[in-house]
C-alpha positions as CSV (number, residue, x, y, z in Angstrom):
1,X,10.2,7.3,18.8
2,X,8.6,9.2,21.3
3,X,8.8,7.7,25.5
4,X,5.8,6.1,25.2
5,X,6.2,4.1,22.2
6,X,9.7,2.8,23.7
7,X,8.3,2.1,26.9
8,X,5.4,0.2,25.2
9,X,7.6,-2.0,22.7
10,X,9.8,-2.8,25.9
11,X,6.3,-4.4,27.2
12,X,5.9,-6.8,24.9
13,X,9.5,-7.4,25.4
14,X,9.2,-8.6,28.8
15,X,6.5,-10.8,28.2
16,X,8.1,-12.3,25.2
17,X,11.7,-13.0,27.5
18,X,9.5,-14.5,30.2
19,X,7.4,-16.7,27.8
20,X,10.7,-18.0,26.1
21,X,12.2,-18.8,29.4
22,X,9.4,-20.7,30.3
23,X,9.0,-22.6,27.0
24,X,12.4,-23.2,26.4
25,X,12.6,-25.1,30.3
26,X,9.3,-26.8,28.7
27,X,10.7,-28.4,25.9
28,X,13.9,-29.3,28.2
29,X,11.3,-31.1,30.3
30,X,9.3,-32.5,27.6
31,X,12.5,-34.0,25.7
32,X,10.6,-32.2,22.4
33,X,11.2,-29.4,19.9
34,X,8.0,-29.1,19.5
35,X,6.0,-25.9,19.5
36,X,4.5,-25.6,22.9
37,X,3.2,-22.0,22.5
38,X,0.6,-23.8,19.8
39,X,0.8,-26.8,21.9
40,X,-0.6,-25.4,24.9
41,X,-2.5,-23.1,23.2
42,X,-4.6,-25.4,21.0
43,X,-4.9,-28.0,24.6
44,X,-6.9,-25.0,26.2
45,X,-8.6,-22.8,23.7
46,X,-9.9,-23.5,20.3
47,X,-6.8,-22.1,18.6
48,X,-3.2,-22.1,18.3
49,X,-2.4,-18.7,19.1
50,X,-4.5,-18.0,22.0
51,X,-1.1,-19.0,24.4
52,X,-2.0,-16.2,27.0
53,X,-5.5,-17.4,27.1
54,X,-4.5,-20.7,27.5
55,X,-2.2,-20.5,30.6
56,X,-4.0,-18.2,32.7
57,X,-7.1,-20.4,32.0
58,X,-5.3,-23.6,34.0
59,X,-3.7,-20.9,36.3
60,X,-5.3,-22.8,39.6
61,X,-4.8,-25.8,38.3
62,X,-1.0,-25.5,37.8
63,X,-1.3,-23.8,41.1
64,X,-2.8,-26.6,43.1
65,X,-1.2,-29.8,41.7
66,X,1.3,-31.2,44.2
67,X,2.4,-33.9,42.6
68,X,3.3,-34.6,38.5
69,X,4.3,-37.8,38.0
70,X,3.4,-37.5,34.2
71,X,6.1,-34.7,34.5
72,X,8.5,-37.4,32.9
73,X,6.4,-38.4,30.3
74,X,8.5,-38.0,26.9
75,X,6.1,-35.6,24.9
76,X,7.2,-36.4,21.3
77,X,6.5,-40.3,22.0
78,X,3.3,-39.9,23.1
79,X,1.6,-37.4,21.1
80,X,3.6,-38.0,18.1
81,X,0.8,-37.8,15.0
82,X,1.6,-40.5,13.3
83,X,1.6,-42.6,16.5
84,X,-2.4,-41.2,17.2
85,X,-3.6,-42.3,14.3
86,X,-2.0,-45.2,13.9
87,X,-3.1,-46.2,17.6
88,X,-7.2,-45.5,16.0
89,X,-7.2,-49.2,15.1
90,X,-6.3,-50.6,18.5
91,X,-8.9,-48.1,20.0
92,X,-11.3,-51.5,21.5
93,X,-7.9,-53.0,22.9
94,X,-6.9,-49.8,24.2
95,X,-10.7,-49.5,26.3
96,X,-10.4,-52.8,27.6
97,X,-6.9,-52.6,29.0
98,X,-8.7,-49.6,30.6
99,X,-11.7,-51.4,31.9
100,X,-9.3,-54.1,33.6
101,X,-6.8,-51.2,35.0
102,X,-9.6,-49.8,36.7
103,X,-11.3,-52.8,37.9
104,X,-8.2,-53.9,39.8
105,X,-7.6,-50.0,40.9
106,X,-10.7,-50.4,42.2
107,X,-10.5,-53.8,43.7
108,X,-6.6,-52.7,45.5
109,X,-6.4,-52.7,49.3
110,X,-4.9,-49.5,49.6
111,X,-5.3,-47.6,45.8
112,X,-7.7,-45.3,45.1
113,X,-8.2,-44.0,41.5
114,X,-6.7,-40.2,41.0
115,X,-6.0,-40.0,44.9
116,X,-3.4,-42.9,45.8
117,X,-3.4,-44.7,42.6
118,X,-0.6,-46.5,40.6
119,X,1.1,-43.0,39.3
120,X,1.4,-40.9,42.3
121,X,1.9,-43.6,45.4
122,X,5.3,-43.9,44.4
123,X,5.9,-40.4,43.9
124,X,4.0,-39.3,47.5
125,X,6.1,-41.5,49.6
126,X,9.3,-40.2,48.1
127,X,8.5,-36.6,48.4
128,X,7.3,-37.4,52.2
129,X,10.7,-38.9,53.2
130,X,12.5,-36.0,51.1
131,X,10.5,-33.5,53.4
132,X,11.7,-36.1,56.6
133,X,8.0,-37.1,57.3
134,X,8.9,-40.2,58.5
135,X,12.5,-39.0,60.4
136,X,10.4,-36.7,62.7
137,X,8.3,-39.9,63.7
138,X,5.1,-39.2,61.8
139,X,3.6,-42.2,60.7
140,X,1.0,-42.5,58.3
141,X,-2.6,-44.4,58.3
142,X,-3.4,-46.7,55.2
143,X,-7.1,-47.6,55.2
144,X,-8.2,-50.6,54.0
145,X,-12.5,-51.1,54.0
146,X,-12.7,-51.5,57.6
147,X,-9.6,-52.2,58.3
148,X,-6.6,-50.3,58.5
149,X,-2.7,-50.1,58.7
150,X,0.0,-47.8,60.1
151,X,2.8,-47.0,58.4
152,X,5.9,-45.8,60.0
153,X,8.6,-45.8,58.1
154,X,10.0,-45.0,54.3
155,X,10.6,-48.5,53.5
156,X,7.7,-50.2,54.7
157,X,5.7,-47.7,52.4
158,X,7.6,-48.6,49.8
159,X,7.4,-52.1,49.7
160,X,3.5,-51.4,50.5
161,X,3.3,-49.4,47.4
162,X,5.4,-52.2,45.2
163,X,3.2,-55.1,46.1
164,X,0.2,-53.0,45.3
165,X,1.4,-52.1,41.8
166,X,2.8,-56.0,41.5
167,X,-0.7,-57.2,42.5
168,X,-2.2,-55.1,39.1
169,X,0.6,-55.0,36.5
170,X,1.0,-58.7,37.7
171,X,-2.8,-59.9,36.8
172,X,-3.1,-62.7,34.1
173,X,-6.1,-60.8,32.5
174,X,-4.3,-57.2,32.5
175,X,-1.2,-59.2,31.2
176,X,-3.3,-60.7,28.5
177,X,-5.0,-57.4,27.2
178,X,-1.5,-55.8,27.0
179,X,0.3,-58.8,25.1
180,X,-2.1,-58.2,22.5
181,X,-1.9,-54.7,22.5
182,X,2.4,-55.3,22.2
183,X,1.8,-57.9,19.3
184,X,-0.2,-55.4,17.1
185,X,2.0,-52.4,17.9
186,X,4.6,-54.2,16.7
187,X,3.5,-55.3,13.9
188,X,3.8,-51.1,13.0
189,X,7.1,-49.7,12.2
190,X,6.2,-46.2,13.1
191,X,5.0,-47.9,16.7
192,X,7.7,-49.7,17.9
193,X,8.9,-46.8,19.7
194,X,6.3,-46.2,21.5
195,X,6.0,-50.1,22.2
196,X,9.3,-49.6,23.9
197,X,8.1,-46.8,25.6
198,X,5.2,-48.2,27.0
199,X,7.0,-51.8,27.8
200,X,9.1,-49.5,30.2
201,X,6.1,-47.2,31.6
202,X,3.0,-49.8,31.0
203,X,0.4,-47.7,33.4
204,X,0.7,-45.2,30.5
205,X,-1.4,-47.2,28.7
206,X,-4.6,-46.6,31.1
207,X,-4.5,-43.0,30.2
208,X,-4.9,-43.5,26.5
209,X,-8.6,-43.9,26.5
210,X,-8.5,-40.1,26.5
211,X,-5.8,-38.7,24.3
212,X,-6.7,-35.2,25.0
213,X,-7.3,-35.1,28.7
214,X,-4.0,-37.0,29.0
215,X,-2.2,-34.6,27.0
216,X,-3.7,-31.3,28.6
217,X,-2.9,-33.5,32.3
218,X,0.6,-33.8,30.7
219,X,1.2,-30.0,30.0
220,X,-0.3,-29.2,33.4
221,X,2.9,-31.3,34.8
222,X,5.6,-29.7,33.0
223,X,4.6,-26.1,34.0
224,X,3.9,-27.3,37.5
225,X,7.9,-28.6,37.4
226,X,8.4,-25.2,36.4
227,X,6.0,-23.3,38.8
228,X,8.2,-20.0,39.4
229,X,8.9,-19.6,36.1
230,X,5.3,-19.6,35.0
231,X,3.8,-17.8,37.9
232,X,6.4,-15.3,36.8
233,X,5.3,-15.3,33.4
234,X,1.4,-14.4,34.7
235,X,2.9,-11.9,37.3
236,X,3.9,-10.3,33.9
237,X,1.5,-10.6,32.0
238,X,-0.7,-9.1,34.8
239,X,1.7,-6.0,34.9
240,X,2.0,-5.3,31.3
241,X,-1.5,-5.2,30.6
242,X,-2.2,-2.7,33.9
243,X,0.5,-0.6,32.4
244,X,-0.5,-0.9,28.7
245,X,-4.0,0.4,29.6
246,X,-2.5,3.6,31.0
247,X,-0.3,3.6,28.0
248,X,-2.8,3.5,25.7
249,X,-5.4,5.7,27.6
250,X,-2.4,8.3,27.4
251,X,-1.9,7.7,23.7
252,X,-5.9,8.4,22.6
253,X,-5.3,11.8,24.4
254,X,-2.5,12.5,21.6
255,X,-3.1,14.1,18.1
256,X,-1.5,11.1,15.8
257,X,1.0,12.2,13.0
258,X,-1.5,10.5,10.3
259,X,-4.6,12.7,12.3
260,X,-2.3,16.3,11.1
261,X,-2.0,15.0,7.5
262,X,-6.2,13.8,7.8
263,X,-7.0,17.3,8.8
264,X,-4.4,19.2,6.7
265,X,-6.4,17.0,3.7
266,X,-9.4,17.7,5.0
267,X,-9.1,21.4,5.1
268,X,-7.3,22.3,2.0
269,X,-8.4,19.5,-0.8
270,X,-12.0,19.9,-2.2
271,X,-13.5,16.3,-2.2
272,X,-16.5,14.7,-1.8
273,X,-15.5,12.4,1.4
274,X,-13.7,13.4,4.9
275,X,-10.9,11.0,6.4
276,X,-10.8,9.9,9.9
277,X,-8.4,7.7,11.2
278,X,-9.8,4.4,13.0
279,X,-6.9,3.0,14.5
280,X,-5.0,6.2,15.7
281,X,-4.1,4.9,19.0
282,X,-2.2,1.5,17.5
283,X,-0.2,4.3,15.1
284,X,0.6,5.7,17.8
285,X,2.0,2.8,19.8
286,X,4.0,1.3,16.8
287,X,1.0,-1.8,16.8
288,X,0.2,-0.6,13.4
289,X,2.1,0.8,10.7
290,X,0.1,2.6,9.1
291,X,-3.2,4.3,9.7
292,X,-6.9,2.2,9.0
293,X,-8.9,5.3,7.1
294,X,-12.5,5.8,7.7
295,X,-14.3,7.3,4.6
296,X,-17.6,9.4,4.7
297,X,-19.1,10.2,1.3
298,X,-20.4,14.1,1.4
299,X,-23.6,15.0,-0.6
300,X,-25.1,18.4,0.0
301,X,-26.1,18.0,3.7
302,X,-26.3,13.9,3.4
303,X,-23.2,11.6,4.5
304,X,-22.5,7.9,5.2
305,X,-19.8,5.8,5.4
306,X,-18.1,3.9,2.8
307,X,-15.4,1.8,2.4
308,X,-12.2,2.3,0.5
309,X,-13.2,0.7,-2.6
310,X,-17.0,1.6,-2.9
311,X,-15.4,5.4,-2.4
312,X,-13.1,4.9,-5.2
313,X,-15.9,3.7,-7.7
314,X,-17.7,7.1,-7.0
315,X,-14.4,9.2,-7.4
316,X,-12.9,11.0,-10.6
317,X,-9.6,10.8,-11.4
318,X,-8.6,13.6,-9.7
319,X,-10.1,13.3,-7.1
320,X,-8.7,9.9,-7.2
321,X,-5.2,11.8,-7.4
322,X,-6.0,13.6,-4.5
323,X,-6.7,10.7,-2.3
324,X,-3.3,9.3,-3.3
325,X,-2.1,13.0,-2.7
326,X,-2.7,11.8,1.2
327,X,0.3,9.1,1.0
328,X,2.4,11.7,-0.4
329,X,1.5,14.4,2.3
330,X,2.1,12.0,5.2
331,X,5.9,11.1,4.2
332,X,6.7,14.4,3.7
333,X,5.1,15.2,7.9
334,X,6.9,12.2,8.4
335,X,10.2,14.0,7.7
336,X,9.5,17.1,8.7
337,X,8.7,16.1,12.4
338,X,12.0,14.6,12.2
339,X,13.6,17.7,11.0
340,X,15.2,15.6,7.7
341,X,16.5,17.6,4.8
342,X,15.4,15.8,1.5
343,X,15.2,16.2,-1.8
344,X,11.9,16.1,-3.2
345,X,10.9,15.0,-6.5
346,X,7.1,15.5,-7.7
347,X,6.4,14.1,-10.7
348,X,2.4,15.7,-13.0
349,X,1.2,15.5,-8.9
350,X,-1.5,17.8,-9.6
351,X,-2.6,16.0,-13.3
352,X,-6.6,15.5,-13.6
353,X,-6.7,18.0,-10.8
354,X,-9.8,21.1,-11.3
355,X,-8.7,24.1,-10.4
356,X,-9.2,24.7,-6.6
357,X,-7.3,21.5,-5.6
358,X,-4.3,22.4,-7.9
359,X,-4.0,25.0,-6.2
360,X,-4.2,23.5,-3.1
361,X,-1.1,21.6,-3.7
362,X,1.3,24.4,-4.4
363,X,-0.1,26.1,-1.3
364,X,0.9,22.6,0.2
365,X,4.6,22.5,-1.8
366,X,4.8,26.5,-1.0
367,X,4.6,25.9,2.6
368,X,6.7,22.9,3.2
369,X,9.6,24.6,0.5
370,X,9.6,27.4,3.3
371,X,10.6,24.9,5.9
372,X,14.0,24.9,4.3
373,X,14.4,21.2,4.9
374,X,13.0,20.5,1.3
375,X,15.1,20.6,-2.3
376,X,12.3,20.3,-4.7
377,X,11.9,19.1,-8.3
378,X,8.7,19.5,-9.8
379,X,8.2,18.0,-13.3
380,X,5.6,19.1,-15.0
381,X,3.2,19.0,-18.5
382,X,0.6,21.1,-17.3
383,X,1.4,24.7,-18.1
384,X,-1.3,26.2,-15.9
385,X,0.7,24.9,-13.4
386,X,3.7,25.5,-14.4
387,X,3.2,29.1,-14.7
388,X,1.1,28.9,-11.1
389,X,4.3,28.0,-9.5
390,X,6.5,30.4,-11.0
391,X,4.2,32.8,-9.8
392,X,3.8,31.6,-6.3
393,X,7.4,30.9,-5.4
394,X,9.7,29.3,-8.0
395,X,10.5,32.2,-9.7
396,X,12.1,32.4,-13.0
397,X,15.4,31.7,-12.1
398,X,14.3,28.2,-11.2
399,X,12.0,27.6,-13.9
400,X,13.1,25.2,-16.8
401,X,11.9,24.2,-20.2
402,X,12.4,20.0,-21.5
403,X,12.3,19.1,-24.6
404,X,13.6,15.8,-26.4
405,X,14.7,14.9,-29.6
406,X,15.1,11.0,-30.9
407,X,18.8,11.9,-29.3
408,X,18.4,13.7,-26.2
409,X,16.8,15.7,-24.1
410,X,17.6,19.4,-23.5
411,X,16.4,21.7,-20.9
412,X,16.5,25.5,-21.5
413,X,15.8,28.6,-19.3
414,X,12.4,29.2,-19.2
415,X,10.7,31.6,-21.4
416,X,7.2,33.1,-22.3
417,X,5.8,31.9,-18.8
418,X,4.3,35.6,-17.4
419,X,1.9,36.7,-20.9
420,X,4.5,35.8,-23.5
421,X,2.7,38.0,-25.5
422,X,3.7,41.4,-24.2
423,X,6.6,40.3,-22.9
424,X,8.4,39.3,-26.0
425,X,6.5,38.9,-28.9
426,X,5.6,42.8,-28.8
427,X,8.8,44.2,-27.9
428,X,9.5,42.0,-31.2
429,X,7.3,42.6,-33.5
430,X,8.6,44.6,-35.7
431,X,12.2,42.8,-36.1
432,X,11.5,38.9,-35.3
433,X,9.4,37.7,-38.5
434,X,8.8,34.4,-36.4
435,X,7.1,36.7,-33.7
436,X,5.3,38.7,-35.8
437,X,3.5,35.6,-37.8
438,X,2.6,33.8,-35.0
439,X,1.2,37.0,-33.2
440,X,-1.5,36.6,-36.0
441,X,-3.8,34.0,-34.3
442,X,-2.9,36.1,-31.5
443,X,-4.4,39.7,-32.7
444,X,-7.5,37.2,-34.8
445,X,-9.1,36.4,-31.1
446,X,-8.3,39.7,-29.4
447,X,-10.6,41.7,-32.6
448,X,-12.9,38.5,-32.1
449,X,-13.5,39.4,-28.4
450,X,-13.7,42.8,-28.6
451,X,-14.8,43.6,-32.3
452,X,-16.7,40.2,-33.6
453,X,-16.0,37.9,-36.1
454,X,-17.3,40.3,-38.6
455,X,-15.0,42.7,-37.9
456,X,-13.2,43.4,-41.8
457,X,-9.6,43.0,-39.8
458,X,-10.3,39.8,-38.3
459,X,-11.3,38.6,-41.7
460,X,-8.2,40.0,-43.1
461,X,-6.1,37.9,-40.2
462,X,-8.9,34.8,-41.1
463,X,-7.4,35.1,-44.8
464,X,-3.8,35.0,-44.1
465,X,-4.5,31.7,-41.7
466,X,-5.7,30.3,-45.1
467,X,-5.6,29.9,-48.8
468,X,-8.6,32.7,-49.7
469,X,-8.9,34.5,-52.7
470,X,-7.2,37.6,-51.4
471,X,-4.8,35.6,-49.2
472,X,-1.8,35.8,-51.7
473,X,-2.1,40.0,-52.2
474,X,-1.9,40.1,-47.9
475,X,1.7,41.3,-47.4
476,X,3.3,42.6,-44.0
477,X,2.9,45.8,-44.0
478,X,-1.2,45.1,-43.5
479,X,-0.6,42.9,-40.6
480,X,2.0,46.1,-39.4
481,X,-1.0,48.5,-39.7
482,X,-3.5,45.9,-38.1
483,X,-1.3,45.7,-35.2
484,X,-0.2,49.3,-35.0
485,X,-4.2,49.7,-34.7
486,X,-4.7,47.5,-32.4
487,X,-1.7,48.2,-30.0
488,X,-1.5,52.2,-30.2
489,X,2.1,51.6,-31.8
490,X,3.9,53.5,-35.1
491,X,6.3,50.9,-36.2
492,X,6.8,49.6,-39.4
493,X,8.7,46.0,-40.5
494,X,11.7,46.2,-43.1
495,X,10.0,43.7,-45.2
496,X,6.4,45.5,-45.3
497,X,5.6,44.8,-48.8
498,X,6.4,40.8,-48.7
499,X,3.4,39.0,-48.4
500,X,2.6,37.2,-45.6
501,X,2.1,33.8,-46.6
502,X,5.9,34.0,-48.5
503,X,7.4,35.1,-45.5
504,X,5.5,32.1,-43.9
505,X,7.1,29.7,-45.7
506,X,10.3,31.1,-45.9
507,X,10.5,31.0,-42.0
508,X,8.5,27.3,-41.3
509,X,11.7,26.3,-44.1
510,X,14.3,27.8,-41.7
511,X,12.5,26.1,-38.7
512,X,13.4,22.9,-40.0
513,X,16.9,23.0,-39.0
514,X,16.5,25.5,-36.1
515,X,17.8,24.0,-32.3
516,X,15.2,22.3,-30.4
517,X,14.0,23.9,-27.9
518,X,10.9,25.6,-26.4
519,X,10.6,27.8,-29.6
520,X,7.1,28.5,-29.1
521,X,6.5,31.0,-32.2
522,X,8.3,28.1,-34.4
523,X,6.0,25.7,-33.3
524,X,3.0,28.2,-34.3
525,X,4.6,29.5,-37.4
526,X,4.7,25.5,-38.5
527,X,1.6,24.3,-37.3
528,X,0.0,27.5,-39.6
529,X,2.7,26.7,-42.8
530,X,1.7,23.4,-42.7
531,X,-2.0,23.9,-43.0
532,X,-1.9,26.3,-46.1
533,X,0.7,23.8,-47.6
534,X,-2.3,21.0,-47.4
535,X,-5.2,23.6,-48.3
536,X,-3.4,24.9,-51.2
537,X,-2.6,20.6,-52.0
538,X,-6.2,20.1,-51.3
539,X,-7.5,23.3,-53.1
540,X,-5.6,22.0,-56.6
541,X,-7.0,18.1,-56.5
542,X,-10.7,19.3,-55.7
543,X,-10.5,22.1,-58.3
544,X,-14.1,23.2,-57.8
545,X,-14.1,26.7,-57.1
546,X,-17.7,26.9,-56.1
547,X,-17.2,24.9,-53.3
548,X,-14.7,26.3,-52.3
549,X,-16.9,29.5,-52.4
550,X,-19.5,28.3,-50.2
551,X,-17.4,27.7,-47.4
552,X,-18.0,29.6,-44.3
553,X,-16.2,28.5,-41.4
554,X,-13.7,25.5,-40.5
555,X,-12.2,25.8,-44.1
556,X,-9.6,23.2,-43.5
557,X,-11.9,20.5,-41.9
558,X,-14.4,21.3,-44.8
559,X,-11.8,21.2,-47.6
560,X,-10.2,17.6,-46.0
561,X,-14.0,16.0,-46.1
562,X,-14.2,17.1,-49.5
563,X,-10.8,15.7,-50.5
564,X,-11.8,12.1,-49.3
565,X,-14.9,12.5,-50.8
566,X,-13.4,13.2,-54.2
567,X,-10.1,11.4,-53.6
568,X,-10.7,8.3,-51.9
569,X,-8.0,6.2,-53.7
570,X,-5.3,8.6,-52.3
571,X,-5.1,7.0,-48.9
572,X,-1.4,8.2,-48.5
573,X,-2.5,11.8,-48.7
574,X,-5.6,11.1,-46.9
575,X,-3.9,9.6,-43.9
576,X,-1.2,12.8,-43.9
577,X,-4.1,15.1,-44.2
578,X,-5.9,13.4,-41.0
579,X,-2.7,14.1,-38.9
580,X,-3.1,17.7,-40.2
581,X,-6.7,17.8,-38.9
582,X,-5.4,16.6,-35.6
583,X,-2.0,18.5,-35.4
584,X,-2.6,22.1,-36.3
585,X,-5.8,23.9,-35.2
586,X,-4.7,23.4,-31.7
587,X,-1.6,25.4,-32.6
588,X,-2.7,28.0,-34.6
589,X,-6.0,29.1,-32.2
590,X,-3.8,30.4,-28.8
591,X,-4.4,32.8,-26.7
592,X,-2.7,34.6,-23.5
593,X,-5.1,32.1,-21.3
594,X,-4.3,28.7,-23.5
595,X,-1.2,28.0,-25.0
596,X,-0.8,24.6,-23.0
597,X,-1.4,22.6,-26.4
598,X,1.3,24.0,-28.7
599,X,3.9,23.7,-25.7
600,X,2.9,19.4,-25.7
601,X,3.2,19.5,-28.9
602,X,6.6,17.5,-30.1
603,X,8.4,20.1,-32.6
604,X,10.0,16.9,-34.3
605,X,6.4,16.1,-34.9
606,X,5.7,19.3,-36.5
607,X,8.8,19.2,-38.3
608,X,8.1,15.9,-39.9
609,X,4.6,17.0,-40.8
610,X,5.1,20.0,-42.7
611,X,8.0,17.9,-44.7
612,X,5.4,15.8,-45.4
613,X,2.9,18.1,-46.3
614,X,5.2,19.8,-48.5
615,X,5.8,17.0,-50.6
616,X,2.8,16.3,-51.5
617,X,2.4,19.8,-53.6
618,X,3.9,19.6,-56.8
């Protein structure tokens, strides 16, 4: 946490060890538990959290009051709920005790209402001997109409006061009015405390006309008991906000954490919005924990702004991806601010991704795995990317190959990652059989690029990828001479005069029982096995050999529409056939650019197809 955020959370700590001070001598006063921060607040303001509003607001009037004789009043009694409304009722007995109180206030030889009246009299000539008014010979002058009286000591005030409060509490029609307020009070159980209450302290009951200004007069007492501690709380208040302003001026001058990850998104990832962060300088003072993001939608030269969710209808789901990519970035500036080793895990981050922002994220991963702070795992399905970030910093040595079993999953050393076609399969060629059959679909889209599909050796490769009439005479040695064309090359495999589609089966059978691994040429020598097992299955059950002749192109698709066409009680062999259609062509038509298919591809899958393509021949 940098100075300034310590020295602003330390702000609100002072304020919030004044305010409990003051609250706490409150409640002391009071007799209550109650919550006088909502107390107060909701006396002053229309709300219950508006506590600083609330106490500056009555700031003079605290100030100024020089005597609180409701100071004593017992809080919970009072303005207990239950006792409000259950006081609603009594409401026109309430008013005319009122109406009396005041007639005889009015009617008193020395009392005057809210100056010298039955609450404060008492209270005044106490505090004037206390202060030795009457020791250092003052005297005081009570006028009554045009007459008047001078008072010169203590006790004769005293007894002046008495005989003016005996000459109101004392009158038959006041007395009446409050008997019947007494009978109906107690006639309520939840009331008989405040009966009590009121028996003891009766000139309470002229203030209960006006619930509210009583209780706001009330709270205005109790702080004024407590005046240094709540002038101590403004002083502070005063102060903090003074210093918070220069605090937070200072803070809008700084470049937030969240603002570096917004513009390191911003410049690398290729999306149609920009980020801005709208609270930046609450981030920065720890007020907020995370950062409010402003979205403008970008359209050629156009832009407006959007909210989160209007953004997110518009998006794909990469660019979706990326937006979550932010989160990611921000934790890992988070930690490398702090200088924090960690171990990084990034699970398909860049999935959905196009091209440029895929490649924005290893840049990003490159960048921060120079820091030395990170350990990285990155799991991954996407070959592409895979093979990117071997290229751009892994290396082989830290690439790994999953693959799982119903058992357990194994991870290999990575292979075939950099062109697995020159790199192994040619060196190979001659002495792997696995190699050299599924170099076939390999060599078919080379001639196709450069030759055509007219070409008579991609029609030879064409035939030996299916059942064709001169698919059982292909043996080895023509794919040998195709290649040695091809490649520039002289060799020659032992098995030349085997033909190709026995060697094929012979191999896809050894693959059954091979180790699971990678094993791309397995999967590939399957996948092609098992669709010349179901063509030659297909081939017998149609036994129509003109049809067969008019086919062009997609043999097997052709030959499986046929089948169901023909064969529609079979549904066993249809529904094996479907998974053919769905499995294989994927696997057979790779290339050096696209061999991402065939490594998704579950070899327990493939294994348990071509057994079950098998068994349907006779």
């Amino acid at each position: 946490m940098r100075r300034s955020e310590k020295e602003y959370a330390g702000l609100h700590k002072v304020i919030d060890e004044a305010k409990r001070r003051l609250l706490d001598a409150v409640r002391e006063q009071a007799g209550s538990r109650a919550d006088f921060d909502a107390e107060i607040s909701t006396a002053f303001t229309s709300s219950s959290d508006e506590f600083e509003t609330a106490v500056k607001r009555i700031s003079r009037e605290v100030s100024d009051l020089k005597e609180t004789p409701l100071a004593s009043v017992r809080y919970d009694v009072i303005f207990d709920e239950k006792v409000l409304k259950a006081l609603e009722p009594l409401k026109n007995d309430i008013e005319s005790y009122v109406r009396r109180y005041n007639e005889l206030l009015a009617s008193s030889t020395y009392f005057k209402k809210g100056t010298f009246d039955y609450y404060n009299a008492g209270q005044i000539a106490k505090s004037l001997a206390d202060n030795g008014f009457f020791d250092a010979k003052h005297t005081i002058l009570l006028k009554s109409g045009k007459d008047s009286k001078e008072v010169e000591t203590q006790s004769e005030l005293t007894e002046i006061v008495a005989a003016e409060k005996v000459a109101i509490i004392g009158d038959a029609k006041l007395r009446k009015a409050f008997d019947d307020i007494a009978k109906k009070l107690e006639k309520n159980a939840e009331l008989r405390v405040f009966l009590r209450y009121l028996q003891e302290n009766e000139p309470i009951l002229s203030r209960m006309s006006n619930v509210a200004k009583l209780r706001e007069d009330v709270l205005k007492s109790y702080l004024s008991v407590h005046l240094d501690l709540y002038l101590d709380l403004l002083l502070k208040y005063d102060t903090v906000a003074k210093r918070r302003a220069e605090i937070e001026e200072a803070a809008r001058k700084q470049r937030t954490q969240w603002e570096e990850v917004i513009r390191i998104f911003n410049e690398r990832f290729y999306v149609p919005f920009k980020l801005e962060a709208r609270n930046r300088t609450e981030v920065i003072l720890g007020d907020a924990p995370i950062v409010d993001l402003g979205f403008s939608y970008i359209d050629g030269n156009d832009s407006a702004e959007v909210t989160r969710g209007e953004l997110l209808k518009a998006l794909s789901t990469g660019e979706k991806k990326a937006l979550y990519v932010l989160n990611v970035i921000f934790e890992v500036e988070t930690r490398r601010r702090a200088k924090q080793e960690t171990l990084l895990i990034v699970d398909d981050i860049a999935d959905s991704f196009d091209y440029q922002n895929k490649y924005a994220i290893i840049q990003y991963l490159k960048d921060i795995n120079e820091d030395g702070l990170f350990r990285q795992v990155i799991l991954t399905h996407n070959f592409d990317f895979f093979r990117t970030l071997e290229s751009r910093f892994v290396g082989y040595p830290g690439c790994l190959m999953a693959s799982k079993t119903g058992t357990q999953v194994t991870l290999t050393k990575a292979a075939g990652i950099r062109n697995v076609f020159a790199n192994d399969w040619k060196p190979n060629f001659f002495t792997d059989d696995r190699k050299k059959l599924a170099s076939i679909c390999f060599l078919r889209n080379l001639i196709e690029m450069t030759r055509g599909e007219n070409d008579p050796n991609y029609l030879t490769l064409t035939s030996m990828l299916h059942v064709r009439a001169d698919s059982g005479t292909l043996t080895v040695g023509v794919l040998d001479r195709i290649y040695n064309g091809l490649c520039g090359t002289n060799g020659k495999s032992a098995n030349a005069k085997s033909t190709i589609h026995d060697v094929l089966d012979h191999e896809a059978t050894a693959c059954l029982t091979a180790q699971t691994g990678i094993n791309l040429e397995n999967k590939i020598v399957m996948a092609m096995a098992t669709r010349i097992a179901a063509e030659k299955f297909m081939l017998s059950a149609i036994n129509d050999p003109a049809f067969v002749a008019a086919i062009t192109s997609n043999q097997t698709q052709a030959l499986i529409a046929k089948f169901k066409k023909v064969k529609q009680a079979n549904t066993a062999a249809i529904e094996t056939l479907d998974k053919v259609s769905l499995m294989t062509p994927e696997n057979i038509h790779v290339n050096s650019f696209m061999y991402e298919p065939i490594l998704d591809m579950s070899e327990e899958h493939l294994k348990r197809l071509y057994v079950e393509v098998k068994a349907l021949l006779p």
